[in-house]
C-alpha positions as CSV (number, residue, x, y, z in Angstrom):
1,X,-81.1,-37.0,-32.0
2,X,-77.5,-37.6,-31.9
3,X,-76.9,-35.8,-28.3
4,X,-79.8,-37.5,-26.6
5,X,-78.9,-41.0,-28.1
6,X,-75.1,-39.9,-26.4
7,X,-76.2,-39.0,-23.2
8,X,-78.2,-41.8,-23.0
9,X,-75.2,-43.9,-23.3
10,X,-73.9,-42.1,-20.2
11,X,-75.9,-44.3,-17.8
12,X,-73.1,-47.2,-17.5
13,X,-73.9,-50.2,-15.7
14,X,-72.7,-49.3,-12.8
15,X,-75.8,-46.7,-12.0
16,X,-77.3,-49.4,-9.6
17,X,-78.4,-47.1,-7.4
18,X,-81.3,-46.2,-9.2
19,X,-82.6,-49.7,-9.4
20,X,-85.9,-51.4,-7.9
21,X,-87.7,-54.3,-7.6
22,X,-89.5,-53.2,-10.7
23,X,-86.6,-52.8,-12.9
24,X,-85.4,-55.4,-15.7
25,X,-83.2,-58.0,-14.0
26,X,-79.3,-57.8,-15.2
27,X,-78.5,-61.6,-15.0
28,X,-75.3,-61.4,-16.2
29,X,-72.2,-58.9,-17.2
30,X,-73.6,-58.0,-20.5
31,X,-77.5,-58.0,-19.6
32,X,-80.7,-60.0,-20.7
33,X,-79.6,-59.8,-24.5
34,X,-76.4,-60.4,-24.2
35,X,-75.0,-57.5,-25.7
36,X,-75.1,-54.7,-23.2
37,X,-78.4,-53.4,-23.6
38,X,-82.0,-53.2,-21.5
39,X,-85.0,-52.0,-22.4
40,X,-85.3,-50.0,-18.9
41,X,-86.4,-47.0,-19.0
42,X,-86.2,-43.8,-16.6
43,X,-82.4,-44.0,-15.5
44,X,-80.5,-40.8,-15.0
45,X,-78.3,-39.7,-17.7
46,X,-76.5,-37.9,-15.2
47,X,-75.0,-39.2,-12.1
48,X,-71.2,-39.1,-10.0
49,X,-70.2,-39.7,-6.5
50,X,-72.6,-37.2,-4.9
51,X,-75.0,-37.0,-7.4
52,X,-78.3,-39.0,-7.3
53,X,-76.5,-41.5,-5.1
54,X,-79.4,-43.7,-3.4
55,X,-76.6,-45.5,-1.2
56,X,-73.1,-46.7,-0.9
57,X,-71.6,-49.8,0.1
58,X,-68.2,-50.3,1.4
59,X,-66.7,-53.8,-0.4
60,X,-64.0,-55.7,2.0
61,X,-61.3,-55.2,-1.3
62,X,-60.8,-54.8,-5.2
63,X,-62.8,-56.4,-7.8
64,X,-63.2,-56.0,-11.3
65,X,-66.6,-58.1,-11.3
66,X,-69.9,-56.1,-13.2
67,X,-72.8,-56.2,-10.5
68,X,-75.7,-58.1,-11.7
69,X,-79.2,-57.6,-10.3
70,X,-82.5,-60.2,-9.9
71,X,-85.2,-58.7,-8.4
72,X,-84.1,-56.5,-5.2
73,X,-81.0,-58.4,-5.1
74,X,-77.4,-57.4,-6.6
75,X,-74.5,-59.9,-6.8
76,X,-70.7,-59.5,-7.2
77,X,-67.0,-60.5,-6.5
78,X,-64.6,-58.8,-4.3
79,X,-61.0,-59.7,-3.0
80,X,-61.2,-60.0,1.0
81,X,-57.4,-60.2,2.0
82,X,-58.0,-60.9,5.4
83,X,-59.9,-64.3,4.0
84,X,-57.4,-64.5,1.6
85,X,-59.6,-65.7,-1.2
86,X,-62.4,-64.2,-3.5
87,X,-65.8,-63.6,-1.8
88,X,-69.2,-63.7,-3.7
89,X,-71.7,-60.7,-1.8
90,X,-75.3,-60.1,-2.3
91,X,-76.2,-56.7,-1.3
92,X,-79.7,-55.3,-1.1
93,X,-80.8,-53.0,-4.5
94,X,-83.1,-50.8,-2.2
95,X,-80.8,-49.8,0.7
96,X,-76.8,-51.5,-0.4
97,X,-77.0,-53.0,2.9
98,X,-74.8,-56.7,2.7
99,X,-77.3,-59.5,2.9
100,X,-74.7,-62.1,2.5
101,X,-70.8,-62.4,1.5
102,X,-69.2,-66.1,1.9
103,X,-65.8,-66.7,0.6
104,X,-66.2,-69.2,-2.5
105,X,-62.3,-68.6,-4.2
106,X,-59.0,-69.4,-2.9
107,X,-56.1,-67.1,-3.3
108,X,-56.3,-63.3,-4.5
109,X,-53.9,-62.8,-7.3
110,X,-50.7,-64.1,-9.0
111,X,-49.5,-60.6,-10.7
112,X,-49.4,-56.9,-9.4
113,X,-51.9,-55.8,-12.4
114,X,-55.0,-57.6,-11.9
115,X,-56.5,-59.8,-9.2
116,X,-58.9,-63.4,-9.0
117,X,-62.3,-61.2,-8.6
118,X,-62.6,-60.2,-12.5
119,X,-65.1,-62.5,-13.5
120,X,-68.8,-61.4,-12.8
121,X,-71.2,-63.4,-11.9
122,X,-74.7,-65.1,-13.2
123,X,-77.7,-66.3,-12.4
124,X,-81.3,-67.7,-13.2
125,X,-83.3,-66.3,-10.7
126,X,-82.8,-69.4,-8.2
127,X,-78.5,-69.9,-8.4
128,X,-75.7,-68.0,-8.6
129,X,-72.5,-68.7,-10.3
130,X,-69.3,-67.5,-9.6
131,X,-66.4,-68.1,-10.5
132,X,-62.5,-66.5,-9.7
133,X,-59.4,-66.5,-11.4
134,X,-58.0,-69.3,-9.4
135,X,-60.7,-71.2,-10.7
136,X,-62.9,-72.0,-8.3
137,X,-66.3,-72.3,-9.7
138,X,-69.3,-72.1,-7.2
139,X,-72.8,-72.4,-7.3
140,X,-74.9,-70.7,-4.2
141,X,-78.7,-69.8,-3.7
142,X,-80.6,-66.7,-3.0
143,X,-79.7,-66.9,0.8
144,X,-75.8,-68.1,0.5
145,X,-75.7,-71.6,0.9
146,X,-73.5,-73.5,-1.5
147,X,-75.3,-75.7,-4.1
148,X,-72.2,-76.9,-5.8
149,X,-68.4,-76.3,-6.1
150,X,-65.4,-77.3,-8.3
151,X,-62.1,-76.0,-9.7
152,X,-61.6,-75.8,-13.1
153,X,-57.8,-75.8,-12.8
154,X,-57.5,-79.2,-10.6
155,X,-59.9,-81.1,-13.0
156,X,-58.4,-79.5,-16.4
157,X,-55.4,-79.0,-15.7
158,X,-53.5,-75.3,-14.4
159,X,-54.4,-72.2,-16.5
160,X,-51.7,-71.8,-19.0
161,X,-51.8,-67.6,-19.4
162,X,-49.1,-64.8,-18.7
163,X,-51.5,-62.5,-17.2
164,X,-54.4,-63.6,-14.4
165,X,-57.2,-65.7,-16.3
166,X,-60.5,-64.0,-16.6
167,X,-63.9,-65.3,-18.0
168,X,-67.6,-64.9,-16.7
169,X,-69.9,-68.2,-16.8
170,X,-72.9,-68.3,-19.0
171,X,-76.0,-69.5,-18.6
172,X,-78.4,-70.3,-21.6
173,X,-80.7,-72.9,-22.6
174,X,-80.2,-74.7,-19.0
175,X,-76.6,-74.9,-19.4
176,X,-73.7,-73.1,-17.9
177,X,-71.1,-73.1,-20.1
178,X,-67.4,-72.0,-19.7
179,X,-64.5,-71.5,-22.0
180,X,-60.9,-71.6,-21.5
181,X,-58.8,-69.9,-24.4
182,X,-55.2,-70.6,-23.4
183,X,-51.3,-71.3,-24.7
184,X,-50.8,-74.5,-26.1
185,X,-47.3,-74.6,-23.5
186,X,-46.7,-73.5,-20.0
187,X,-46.5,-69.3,-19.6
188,X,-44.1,-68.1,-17.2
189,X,-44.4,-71.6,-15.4
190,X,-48.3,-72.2,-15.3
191,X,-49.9,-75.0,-17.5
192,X,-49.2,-78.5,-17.7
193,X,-45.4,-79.1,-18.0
194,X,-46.6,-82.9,-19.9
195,X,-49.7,-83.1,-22.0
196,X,-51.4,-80.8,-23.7
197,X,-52.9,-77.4,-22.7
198,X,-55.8,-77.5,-24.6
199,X,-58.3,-74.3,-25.5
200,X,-61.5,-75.5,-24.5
201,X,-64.9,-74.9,-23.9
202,X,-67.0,-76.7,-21.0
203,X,-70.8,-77.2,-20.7
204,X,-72.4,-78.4,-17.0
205,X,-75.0,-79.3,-15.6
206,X,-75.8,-75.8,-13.1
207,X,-77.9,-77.7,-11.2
208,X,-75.4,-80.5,-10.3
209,X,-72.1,-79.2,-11.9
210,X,-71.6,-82.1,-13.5
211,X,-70.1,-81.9,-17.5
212,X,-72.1,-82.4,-19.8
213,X,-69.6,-81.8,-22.6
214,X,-66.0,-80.4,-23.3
215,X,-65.2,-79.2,-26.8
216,X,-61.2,-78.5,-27.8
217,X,-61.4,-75.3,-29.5
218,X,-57.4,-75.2,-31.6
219,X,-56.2,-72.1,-33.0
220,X,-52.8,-71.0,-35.2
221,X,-52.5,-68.2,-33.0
222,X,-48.8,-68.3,-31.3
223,X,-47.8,-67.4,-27.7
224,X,-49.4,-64.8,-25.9
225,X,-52.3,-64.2,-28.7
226,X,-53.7,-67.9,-28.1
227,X,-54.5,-66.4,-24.6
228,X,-58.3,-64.9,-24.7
229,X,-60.2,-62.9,-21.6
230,X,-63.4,-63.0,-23.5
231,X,-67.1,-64.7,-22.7
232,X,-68.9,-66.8,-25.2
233,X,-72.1,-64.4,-26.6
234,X,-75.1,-66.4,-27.1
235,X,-77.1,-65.9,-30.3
236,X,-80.4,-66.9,-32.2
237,X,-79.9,-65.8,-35.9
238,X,-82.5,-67.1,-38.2
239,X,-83.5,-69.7,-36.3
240,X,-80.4,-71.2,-34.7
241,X,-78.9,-71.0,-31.7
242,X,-75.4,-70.7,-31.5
243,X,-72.2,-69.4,-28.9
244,X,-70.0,-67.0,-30.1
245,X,-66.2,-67.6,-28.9
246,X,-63.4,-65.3,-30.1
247,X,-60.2,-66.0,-29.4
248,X,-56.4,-67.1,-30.8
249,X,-56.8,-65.0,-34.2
250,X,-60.4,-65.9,-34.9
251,X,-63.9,-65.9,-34.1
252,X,-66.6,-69.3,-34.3
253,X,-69.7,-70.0,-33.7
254,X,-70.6,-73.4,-32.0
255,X,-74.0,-75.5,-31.5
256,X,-74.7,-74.6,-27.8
257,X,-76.4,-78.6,-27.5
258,X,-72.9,-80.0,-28.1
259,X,-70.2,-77.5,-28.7
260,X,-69.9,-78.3,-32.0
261,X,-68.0,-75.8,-34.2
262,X,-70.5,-74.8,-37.0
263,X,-68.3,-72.2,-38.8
264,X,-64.8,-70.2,-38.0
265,X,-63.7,-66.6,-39.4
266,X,-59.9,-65.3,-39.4
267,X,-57.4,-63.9,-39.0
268,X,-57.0,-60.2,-37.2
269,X,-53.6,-61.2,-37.3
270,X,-51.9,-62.7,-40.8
271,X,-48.7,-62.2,-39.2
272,X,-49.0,-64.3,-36.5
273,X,-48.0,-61.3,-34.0
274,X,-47.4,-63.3,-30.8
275,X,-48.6,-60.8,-27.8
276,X,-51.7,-60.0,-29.4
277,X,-54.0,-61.2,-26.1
278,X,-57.4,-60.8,-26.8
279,X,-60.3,-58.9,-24.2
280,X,-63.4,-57.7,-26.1
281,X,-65.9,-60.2,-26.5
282,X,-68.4,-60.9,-29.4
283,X,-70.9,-58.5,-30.3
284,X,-73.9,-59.1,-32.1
285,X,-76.7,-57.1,-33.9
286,X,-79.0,-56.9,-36.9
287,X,-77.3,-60.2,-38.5
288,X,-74.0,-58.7,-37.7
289,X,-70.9,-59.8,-35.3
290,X,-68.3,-57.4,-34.2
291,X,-64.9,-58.6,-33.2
292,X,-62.6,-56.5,-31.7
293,X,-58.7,-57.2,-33.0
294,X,-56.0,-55.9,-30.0
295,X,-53.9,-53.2,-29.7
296,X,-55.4,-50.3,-32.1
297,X,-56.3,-52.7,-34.6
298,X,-59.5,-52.5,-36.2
299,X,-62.8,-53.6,-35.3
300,X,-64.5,-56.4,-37.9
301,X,-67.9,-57.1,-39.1
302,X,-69.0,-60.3,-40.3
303,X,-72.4,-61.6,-41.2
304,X,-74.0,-64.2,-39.4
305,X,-75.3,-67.6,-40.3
306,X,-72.0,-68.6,-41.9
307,X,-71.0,-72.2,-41.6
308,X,-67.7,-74.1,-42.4
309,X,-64.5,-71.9,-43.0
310,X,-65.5,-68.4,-43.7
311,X,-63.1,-66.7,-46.0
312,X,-61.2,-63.2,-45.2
313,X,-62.6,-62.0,-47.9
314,X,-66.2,-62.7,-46.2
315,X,-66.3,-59.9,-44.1
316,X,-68.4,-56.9,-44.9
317,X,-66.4,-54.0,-43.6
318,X,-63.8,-53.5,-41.4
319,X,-63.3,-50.0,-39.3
320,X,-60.8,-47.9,-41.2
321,X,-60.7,-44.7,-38.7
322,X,-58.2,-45.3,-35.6
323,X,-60.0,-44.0,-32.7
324,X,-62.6,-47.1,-34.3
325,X,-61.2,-49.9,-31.9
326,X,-61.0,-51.5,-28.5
327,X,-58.3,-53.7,-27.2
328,X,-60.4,-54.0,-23.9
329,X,-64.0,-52.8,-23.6
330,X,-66.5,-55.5,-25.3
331,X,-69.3,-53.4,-27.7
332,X,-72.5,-52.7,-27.1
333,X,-75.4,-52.9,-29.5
334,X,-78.5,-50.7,-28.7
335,X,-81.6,-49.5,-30.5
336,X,-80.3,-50.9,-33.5
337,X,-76.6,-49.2,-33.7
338,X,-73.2,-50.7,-32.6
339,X,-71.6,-48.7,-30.3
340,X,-67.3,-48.9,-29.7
341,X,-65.4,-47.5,-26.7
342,X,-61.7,-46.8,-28.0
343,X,-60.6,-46.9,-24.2
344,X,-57.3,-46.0,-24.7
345,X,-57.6,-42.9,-26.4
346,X,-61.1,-42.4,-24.9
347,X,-63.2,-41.7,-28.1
348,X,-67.0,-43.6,-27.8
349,X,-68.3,-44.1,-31.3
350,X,-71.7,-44.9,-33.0
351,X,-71.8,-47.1,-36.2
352,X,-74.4,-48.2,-38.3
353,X,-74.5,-52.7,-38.4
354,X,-74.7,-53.1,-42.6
355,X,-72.1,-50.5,-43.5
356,X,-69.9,-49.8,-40.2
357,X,-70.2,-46.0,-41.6
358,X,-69.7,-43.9,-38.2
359,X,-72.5,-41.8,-37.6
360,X,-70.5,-40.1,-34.7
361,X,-67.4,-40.2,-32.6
362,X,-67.9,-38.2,-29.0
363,X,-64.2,-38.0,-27.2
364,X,-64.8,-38.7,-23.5
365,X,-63.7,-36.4,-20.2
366,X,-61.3,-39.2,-18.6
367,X,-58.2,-39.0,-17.1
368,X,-56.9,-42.8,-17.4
369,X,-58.0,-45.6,-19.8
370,X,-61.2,-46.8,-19.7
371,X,-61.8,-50.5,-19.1
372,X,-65.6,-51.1,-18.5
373,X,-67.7,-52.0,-21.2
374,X,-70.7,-49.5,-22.5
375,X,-73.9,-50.5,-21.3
376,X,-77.4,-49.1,-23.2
């Protein structure tokens, strides 16, 4: 049980070559559950560069971007230098032939470690969003043609982070929503110089772009660990519908109809450590959220359905084991077990949701850290 449950977990999202028209779509990084998981069945459990390899497609540069797939059609981000700017490509499931790449981003990075095509893209089944670390923010059809565009950055003001800002649009309940977890001052010169530099989260219209709402999210984080690289998780516990956001030494939850903040958990961080960035995003699973402190910290469980301030004390466990954490990989929840990629050190471990007791922990064959997320 416990080896075939593994090497099922071997078939990481990036096994797009066995994909087909009859497959589940993938409409956005972490899947039609939000949580990494798919109810697909049949995909190899083994696979590498020259095995059970369908087709290749040569990209025009780097991107960090997680394909997602509607129908016989896959979508993601690459850096084209020669266009110098971020290009959004379709590429055909069945043969990884281009259909269509238009650039949609200008710019391709502000720092040697990362570059603008991090965040992946979404879509309904009639738009696509994109969006790239300089902000740009683009909605295009099936075919290419732009629906939509605007730049978060010249409307909100410039991205106050150290590092290149990366989030990935979501798209529930006929919103697209996006969230902006940044330093309350400039960082190394980018922000507002006057004014605030507000945490937010943004809700539009995807069919026009338009706002529909923009929440402040504040934090007592300091420095470098207001700064957040996560995605806001949709969830429907017991009836209601909220967006998980964690980020600045805590984790809420907020009424997706008006960004409300129904309840807020924390801290990871009692010290107030200032260059704990945050990556993983929200996990959530059998009535229970995951999030993911930095660094080697460990990994905390809270239930869900909270609302106002929910006390340290609240939590029902906390990982105590050190290759138990992630400072980059999100979770993944599948077939009812929580499942944590410890990319640093490489260890991939299994946990049950009510008691985070560790059923197993598999180290992995890799050569350098590991910065994908685990997909079921």
């Amino acid at each position: 049980m416990t080896s075939l449950r593994f090497a099922a977990l071997l078939a990481l999202g990036f096994s797009i070559s066995s994909i087909s028209v009859q497959a589940d779509n993938w409409p956005n990084w972490r899947g039609p559950f939000f949580n990494g998981s798919s109810e697909e069945k049949g995909l190899p459990t083994k696979f590498s560069r020259s095995e059970r390899v369908a087709w290749k497609a040569q990209l025009p540069g780097k991107g960090a971007s997680t394909p997602i797939v509607w129908d016989n059609a896959v979508f993601l981000t690459s850096i084209d230098e020669e266009q110098e700017g971020v290009v959004a490509i379709r590429l055909s499931a069945t043969s990884g032939k281009v259909v269509w790449s238009k650039k949609f981003g200008e710019g391709t990075h502000q720092d040697d470690r990362s570059g603008y095509a991090s965040p992946s893209a979404v879509t309904d089944g009639k738009l696509v969003f994109f969006f790239s670390g300089s902000g740009d923010l683009a909605a295009l059809d099936f075919d290419g043609n732009e629906v939509w565009k605007r730049n978060i950055q010249n409307e909100y003001g410039q991205f106050a982070f150290g590092w290149t800002f990366s989030t990935s649009p979501v798209l529930y309940n006929e919103t697209l929503y996006m969230q902006v977890l940044q330093r309350d001052v400039p960082a190394n010169g980018r922000g507002r110089p006057n004014g605030p530099n507000d945490s937010y989260i943004l809700a539009l219209d995807p069919q026009t772009g338009r706002e529909k709402w923009r929440h402040i999210r504040p934090a007592k984080a300091v420095a470098e660990s207001l700064e957040a690289f996560t995605t806001p998780t949709p969830i429907v516990h017991a009836g209601r519908q909220e967006l998980l956001v964690a980020g600045g030494d805590c984790l809420t939850g907020h009424d997706p109809a008006t960004g409300a903040e129904l309840w807020r958990w924390g801290t990871w961080n009692p010290d107030r450590i200032g260059h704990w960035r945050l990556v993983p995003s929200p996990t959530y699973g059998n009535g229970v959220i995951l999030a993911c402190a930095p660094k080697g910290e460990p990994v905390y469980a809270v239930n869900a359905g909270k609302n106002g301030k929910v006390l340290s004390t609240d939590q029902i466990w906390l990982t105590k084991d050190k290759q138990v954490s992630s400072d980059v990989p999100t979770p993944l929840f599948y077939d009812g077990y929580f499942y944590i990629l410890n990319g640093r050190n490489k260890f991939l471990s299994c946990l049950k949701p009510g008691t985070g007791e560790v059923e197993w922990t598999q180290r992995l064959d890799a050569k350098v850290k590991l910065e994908t997320s685990p997909t079921g």
